[in-house]
Z-matrix of the N, CA and C atoms (Angstrom, degrees):
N
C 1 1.448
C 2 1.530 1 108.68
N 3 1.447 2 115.65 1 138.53
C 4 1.290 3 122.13 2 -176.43
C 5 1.545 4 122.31 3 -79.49
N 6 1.468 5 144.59 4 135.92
C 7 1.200 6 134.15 5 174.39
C 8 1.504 7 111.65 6 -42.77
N 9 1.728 8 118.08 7 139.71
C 10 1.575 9 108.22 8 172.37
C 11 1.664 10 100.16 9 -49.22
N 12 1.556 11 90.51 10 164.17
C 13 1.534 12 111.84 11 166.41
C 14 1.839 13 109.30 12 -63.96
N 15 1.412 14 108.80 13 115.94
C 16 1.940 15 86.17 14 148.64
C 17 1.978 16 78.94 15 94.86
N 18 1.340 17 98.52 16 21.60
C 19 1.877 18 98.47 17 165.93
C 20 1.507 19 99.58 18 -95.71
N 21 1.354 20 95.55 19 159.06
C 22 1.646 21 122.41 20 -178.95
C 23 1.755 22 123.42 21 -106.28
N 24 1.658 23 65.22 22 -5.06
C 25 2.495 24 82.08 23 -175.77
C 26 1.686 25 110.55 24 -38.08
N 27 1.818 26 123.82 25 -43.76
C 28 1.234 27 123.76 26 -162.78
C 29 1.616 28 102.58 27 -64.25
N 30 0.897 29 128.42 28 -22.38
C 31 1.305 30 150.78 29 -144.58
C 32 1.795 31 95.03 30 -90.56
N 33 1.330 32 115.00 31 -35.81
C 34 1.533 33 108.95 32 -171.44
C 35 1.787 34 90.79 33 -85.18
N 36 1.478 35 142.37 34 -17.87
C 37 1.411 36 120.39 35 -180.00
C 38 1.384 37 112.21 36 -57.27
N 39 1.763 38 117.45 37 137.22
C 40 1.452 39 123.53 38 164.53
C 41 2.150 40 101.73 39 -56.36
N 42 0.546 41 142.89 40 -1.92
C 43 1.016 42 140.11 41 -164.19
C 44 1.313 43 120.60 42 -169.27
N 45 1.732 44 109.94 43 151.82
C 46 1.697 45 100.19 44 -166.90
C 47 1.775 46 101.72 45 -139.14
N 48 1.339 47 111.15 46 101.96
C 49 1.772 48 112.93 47 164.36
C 50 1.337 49 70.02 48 141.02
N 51 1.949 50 100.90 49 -170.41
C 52 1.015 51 115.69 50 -179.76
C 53 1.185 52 120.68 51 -90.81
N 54 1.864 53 122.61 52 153.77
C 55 1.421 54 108.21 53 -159.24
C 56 1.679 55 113.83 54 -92.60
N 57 1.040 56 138.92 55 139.44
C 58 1.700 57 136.19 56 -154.48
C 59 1.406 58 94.43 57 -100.46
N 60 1.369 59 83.60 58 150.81
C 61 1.815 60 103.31 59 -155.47
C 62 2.046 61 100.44 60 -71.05
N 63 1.202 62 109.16 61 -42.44
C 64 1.703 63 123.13 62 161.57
C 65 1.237 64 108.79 63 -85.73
N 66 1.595 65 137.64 64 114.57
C 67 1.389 66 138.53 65 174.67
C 68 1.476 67 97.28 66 -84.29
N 69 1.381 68 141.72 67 -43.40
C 70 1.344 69 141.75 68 -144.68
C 71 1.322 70 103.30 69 -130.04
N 72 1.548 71 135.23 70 142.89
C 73 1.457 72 145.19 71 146.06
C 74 1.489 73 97.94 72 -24.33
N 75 1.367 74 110.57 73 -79.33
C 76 1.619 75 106.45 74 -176.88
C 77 1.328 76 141.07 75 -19.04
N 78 1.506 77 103.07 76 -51.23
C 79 1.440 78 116.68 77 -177.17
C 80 1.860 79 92.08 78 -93.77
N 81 1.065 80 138.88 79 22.35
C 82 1.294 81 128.78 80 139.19
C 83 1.062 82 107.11 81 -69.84
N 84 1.661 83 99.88 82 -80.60
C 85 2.022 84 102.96 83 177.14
C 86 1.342 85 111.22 84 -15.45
N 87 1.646 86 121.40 85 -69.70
C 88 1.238 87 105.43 86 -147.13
C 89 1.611 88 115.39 87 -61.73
N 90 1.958 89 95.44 88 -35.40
C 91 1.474 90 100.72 89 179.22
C 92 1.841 91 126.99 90 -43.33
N 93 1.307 92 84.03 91 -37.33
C 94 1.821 93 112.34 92 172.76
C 95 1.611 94 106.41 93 -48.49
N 96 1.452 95 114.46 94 -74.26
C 97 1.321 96 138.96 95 -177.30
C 98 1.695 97 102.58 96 -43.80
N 99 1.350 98 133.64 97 -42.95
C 100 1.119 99 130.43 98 -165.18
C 101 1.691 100 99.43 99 -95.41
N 102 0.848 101 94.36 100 -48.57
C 103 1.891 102 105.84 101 161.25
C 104 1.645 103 98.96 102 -30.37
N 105 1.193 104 123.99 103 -84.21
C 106 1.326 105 139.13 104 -155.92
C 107 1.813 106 93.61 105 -53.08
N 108 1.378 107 115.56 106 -59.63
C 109 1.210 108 121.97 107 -162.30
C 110 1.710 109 119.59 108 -56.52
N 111 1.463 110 99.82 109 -24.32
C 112 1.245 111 118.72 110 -154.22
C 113 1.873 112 96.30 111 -91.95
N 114 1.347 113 90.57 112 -38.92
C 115 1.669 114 113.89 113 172.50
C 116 2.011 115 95.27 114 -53.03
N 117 1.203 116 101.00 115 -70.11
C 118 1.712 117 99.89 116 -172.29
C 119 1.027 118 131.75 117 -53.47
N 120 1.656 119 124.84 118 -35.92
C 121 1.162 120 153.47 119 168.52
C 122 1.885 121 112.94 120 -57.20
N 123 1.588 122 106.65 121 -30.81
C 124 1.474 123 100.42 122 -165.55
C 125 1.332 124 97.58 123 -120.32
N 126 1.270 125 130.00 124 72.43
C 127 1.967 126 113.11 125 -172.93
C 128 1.208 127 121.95 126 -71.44
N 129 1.046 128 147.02 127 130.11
C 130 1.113 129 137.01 128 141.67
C 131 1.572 130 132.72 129 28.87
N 132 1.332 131 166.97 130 107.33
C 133 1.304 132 130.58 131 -160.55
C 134 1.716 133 99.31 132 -118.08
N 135 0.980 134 117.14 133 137.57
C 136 1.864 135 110.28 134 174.34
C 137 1.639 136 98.17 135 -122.26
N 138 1.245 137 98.16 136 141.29
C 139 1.810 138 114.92 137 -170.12
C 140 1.584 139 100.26 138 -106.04
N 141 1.759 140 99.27 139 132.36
C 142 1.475 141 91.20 140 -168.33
C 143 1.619 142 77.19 141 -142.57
N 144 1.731 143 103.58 142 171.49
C 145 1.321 144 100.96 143 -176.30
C 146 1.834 145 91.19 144 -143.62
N 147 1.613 146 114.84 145 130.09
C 148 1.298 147 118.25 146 -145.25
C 149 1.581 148 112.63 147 -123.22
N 150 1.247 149 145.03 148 -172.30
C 151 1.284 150 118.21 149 174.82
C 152 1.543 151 136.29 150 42.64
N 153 1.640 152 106.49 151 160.81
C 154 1.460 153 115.77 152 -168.30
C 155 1.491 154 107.23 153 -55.53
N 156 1.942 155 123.14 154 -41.10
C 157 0.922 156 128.67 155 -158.76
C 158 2.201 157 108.26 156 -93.41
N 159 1.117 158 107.33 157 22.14
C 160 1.532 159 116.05 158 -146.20
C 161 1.528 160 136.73 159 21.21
N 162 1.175 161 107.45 160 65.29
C 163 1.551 162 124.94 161 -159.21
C 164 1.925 163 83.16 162 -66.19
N 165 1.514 164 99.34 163 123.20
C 166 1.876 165 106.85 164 158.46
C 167 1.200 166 121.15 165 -58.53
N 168 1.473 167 141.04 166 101.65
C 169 1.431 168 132.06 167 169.77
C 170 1.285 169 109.94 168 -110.61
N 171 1.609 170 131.52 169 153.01
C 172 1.326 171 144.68 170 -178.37
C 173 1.598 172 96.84 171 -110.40
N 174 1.159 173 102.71 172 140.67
C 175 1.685 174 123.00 173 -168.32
C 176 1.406 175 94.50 174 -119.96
N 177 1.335 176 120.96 175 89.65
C 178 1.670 177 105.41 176 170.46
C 179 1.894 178 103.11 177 -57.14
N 180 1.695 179 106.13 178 155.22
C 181 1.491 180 92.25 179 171.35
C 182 1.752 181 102.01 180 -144.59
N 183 1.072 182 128.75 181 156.45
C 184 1.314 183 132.85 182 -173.94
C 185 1.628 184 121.07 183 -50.53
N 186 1.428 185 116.07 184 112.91
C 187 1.504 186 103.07 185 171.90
C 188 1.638 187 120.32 186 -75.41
N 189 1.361 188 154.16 187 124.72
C 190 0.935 189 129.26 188 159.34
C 191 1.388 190 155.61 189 -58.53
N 192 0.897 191 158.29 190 117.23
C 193 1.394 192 153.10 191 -139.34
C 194 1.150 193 97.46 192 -65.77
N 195 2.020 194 147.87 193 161.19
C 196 0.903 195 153.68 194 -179.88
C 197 1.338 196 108.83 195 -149.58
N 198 1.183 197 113.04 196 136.03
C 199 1.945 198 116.97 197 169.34
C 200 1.712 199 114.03 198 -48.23
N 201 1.706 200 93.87 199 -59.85
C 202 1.936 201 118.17 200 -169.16
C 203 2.049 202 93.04 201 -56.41
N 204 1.600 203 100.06 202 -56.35
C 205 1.567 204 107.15 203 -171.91
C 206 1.610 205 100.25 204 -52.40
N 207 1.336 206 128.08 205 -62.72
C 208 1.469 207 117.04 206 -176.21
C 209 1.154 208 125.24 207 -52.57
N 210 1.509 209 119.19 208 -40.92
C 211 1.849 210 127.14 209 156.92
C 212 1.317 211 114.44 210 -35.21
N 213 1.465 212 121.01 211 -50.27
C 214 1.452 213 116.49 212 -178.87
C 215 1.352 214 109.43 213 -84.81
N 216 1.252 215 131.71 214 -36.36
C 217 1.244 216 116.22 215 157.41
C 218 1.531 217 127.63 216 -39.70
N 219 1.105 218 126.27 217 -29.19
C 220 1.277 219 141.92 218 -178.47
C 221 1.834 220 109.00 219 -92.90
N 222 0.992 221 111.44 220 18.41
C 223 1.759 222 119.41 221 161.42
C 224 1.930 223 94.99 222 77.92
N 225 1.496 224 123.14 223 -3.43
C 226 1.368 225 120.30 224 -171.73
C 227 1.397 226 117.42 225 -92.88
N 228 1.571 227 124.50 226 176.16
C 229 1.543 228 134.60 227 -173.62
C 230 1.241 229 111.72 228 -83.61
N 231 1.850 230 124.05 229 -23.42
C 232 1.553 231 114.25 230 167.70
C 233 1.835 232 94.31 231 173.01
N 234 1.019 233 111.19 232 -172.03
C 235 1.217 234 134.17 233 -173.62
C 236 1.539 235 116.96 234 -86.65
N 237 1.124 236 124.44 235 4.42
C 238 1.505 237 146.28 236 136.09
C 239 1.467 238 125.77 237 -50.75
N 240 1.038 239 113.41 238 -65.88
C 241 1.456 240 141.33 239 162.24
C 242 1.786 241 105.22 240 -33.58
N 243 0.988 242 110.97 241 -59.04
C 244 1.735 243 129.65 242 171.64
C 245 1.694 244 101.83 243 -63.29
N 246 1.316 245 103.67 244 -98.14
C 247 1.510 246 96.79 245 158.34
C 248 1.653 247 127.54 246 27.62
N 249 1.964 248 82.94 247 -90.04
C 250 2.236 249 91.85 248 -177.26
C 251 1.893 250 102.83 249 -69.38
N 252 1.114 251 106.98 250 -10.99
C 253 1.656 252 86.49 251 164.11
C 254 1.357 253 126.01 252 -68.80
N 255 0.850 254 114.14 253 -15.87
C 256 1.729 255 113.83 254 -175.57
C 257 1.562 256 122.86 255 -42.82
N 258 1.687 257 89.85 256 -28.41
C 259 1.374 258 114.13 257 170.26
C 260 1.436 259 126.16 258 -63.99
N 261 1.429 260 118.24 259 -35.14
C 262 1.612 261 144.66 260 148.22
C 263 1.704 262 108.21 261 -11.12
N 264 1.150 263 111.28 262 125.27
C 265 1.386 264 95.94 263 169.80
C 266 1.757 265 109.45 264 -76.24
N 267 1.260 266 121.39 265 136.16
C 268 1.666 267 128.20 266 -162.89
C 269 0.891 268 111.35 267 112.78
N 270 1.331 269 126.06 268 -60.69
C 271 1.739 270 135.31 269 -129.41
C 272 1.042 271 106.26 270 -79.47
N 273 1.547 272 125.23 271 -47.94
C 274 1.529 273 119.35 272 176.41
C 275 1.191 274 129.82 273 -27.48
N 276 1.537 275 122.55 274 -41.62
C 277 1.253 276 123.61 275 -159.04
C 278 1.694 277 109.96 276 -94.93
N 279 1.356 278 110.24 277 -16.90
C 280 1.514 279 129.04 278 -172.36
C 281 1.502 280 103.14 279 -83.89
N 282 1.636 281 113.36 280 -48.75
C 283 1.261 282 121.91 281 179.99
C 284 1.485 283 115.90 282 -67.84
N 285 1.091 284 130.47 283 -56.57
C 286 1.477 285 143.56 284 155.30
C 287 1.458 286 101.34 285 -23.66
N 288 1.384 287 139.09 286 -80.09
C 289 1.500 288 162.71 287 -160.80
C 290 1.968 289 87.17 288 -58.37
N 291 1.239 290 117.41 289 -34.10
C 292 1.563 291 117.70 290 -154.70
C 293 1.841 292 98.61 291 -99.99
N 294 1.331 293 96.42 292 -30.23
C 295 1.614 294 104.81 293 173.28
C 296 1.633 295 113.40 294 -69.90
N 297 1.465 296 110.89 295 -61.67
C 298 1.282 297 129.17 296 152.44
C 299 1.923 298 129.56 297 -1.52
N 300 2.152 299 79.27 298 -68.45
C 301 1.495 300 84.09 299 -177.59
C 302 1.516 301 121.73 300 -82.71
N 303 1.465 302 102.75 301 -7.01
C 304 1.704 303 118.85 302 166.71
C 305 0.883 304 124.63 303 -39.45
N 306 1.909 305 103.11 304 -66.59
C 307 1.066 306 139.07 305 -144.93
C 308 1.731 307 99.46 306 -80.68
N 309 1.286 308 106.34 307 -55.54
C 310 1.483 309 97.70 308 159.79
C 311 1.762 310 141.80 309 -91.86
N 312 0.898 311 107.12 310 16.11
C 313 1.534 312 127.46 311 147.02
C 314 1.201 313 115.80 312 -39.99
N 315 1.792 314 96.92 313 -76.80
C 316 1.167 315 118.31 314 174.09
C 317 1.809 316 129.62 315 -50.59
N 318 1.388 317 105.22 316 -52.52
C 319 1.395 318 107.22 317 169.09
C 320 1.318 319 125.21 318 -89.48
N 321 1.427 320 131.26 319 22.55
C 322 0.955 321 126.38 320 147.90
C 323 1.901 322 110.93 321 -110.13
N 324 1.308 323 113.59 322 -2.30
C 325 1.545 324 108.40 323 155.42
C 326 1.378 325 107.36 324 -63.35
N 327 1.102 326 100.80 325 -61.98
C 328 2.137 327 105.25 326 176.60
C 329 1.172 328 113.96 327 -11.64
N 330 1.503 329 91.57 328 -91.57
C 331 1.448 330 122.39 329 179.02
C 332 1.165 331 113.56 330 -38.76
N 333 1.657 332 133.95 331 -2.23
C 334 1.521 333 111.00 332 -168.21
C 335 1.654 334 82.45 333 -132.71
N 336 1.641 335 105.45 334 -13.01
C 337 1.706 336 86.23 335 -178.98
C 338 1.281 337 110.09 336 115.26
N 339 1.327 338 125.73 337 -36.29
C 340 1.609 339 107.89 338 163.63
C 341 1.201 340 144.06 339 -83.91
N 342 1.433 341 121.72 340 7.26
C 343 1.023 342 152.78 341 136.68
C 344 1.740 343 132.23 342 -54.60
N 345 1.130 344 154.94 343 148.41
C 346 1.601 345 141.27 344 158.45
C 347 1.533 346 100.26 345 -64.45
N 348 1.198 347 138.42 346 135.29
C 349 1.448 348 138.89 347 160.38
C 350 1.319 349 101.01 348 -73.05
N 351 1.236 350 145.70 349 -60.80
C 352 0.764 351 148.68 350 -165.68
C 353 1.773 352 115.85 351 -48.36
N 354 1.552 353 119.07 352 -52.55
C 355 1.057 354 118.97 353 177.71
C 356 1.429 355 121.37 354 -96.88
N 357 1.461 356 120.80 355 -5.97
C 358 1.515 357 119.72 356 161.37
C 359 1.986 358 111.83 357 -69.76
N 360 1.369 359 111.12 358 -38.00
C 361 1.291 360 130.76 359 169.21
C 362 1.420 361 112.07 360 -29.67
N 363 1.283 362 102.23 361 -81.00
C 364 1.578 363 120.72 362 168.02
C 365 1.344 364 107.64 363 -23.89
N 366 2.015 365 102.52 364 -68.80
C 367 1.599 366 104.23 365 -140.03
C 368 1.772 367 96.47 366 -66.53
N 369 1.486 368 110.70 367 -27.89
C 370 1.178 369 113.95 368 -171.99
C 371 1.923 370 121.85 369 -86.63
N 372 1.616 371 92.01 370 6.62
C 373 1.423 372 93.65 371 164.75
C 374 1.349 373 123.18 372 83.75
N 375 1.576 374 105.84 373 -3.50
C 376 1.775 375 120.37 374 179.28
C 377 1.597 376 94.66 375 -89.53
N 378 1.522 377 95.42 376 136.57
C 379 1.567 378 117.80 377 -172.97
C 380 1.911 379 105.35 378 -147.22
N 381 1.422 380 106.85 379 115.40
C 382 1.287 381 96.59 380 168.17
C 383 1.340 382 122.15 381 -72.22
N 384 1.626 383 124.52 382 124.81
C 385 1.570 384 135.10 383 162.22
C 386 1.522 385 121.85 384 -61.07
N 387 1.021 386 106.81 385 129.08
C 388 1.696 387 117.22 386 -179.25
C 389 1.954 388 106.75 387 -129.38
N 390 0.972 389 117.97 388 109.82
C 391 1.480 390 114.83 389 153.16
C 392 1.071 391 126.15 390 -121.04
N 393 1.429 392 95.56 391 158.47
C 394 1.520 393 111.86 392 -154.54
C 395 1.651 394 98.73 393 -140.86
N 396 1.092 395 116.28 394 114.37
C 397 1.808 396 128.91 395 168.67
C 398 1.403 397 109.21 396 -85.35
N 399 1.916 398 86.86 397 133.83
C 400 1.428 399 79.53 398 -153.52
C 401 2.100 400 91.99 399 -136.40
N 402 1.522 401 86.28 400 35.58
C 403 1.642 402 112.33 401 170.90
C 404 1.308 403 97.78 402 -40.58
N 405 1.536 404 108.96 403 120.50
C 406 1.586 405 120.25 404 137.32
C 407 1.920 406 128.80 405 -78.94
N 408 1.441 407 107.93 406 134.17
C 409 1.419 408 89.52 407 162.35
C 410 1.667 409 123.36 408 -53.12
N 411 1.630 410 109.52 409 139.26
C 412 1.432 411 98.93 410 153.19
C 413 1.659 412 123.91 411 -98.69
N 414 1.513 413 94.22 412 134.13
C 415 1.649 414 83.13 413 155.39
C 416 1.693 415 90.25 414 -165.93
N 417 1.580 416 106.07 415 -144.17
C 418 1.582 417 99.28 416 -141.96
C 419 1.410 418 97.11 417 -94.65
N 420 1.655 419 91.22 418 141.82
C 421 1.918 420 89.84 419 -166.51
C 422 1.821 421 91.19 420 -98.93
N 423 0.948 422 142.13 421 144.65
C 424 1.288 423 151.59 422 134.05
C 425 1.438 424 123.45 423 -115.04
N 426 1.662 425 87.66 424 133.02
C 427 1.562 426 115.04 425 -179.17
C 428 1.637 427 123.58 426 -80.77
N 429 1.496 428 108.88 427 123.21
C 430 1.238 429 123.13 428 -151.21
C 431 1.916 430 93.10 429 -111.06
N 432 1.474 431 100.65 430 103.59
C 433 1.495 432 88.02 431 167.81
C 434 1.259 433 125.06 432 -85.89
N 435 1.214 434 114.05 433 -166.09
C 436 1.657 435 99.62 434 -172.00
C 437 1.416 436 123.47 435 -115.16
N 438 1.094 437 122.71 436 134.03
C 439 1.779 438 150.93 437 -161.97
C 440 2.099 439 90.27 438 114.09
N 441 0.831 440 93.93 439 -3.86
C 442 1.909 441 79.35 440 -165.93
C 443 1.685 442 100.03 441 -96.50
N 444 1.189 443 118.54 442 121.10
C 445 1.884 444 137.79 443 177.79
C 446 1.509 445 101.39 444 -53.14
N 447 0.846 446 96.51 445 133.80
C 448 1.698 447 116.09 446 -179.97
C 449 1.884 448 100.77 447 -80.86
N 450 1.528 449 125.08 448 134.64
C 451 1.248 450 121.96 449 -171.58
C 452 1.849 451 106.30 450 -64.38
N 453 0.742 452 110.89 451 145.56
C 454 1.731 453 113.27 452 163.04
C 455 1.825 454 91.65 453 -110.16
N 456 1.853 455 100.15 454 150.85
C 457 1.398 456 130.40 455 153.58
C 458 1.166 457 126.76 456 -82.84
């Protein structure tokens, strides 16, 4: 059964829309901060086998920080979701600062080698430019049909 017409019921919620999974800038940060830590604390492990006698060694190796990975860390559907907050009063400056510290995370893993260069490059959108001019002379084109001798100089 439908509420009468011309009811006032919506009116008693403390709150109106749906409620967002982060209420405050803050508790982004922190989510961020534990994010990061949790990232350093757990690396990666790569199994290598070393020496004459093949002694097993574990190579911890660097995870990189991720936008999508911190979204799900944060109980959310992706890094979109984060994103349209910017609009939030706060958030801009937390999100920006959180993109930021990604962004170079990542390219300074590269750059030093524990990272793939190759695929942080990409994800981060750096592409080396090359041009190349590829000027023709102009001058007078004439059309040569066919059975008809092309002029020689």
């Amino acid at each position: 059964m439908a509420a009468p017409q011309g009811n006032n019921f919506w009116e008693l919620r403390l709150s109106h829309g749906r409620k967002h999974a982060i209420e405050k800038p803050e508790e982004l940060w922190q989510n961020f901060i534990e994010y990061a830590e949790w990232l350093q604390e757990n690396p990666l492990i790569e199994t290598d086998f070393r020496g004459k006698d093949a002694f097993r060694v574990e190579l911890p190796k660097m995870r990189p920080f991720t936008k999508e990975g911190f979204a799900v860390a944060c109980g959310l559907a992706g890094w979109e979701t984060i994103k349209n907050w910017k609009e939030r009063k706060g958030f801009l400056e937390i999100i920006t600062r959180i993109e930021n510290i990604i962004y170079t995370q990542k390219f300074e893993g590269a750059a030093s080698g524990f990272l793939n260069p190759n695929i942080i490059a990409r994800d981060l959108g750096l592409k080396e430019k090359t041009e190349t001019d590829h000027k023709l002379p102009v001058g007078e084109i004439k059309i040569i049909t066919e059975g008809e001798e092309p002029e020689t100089k």
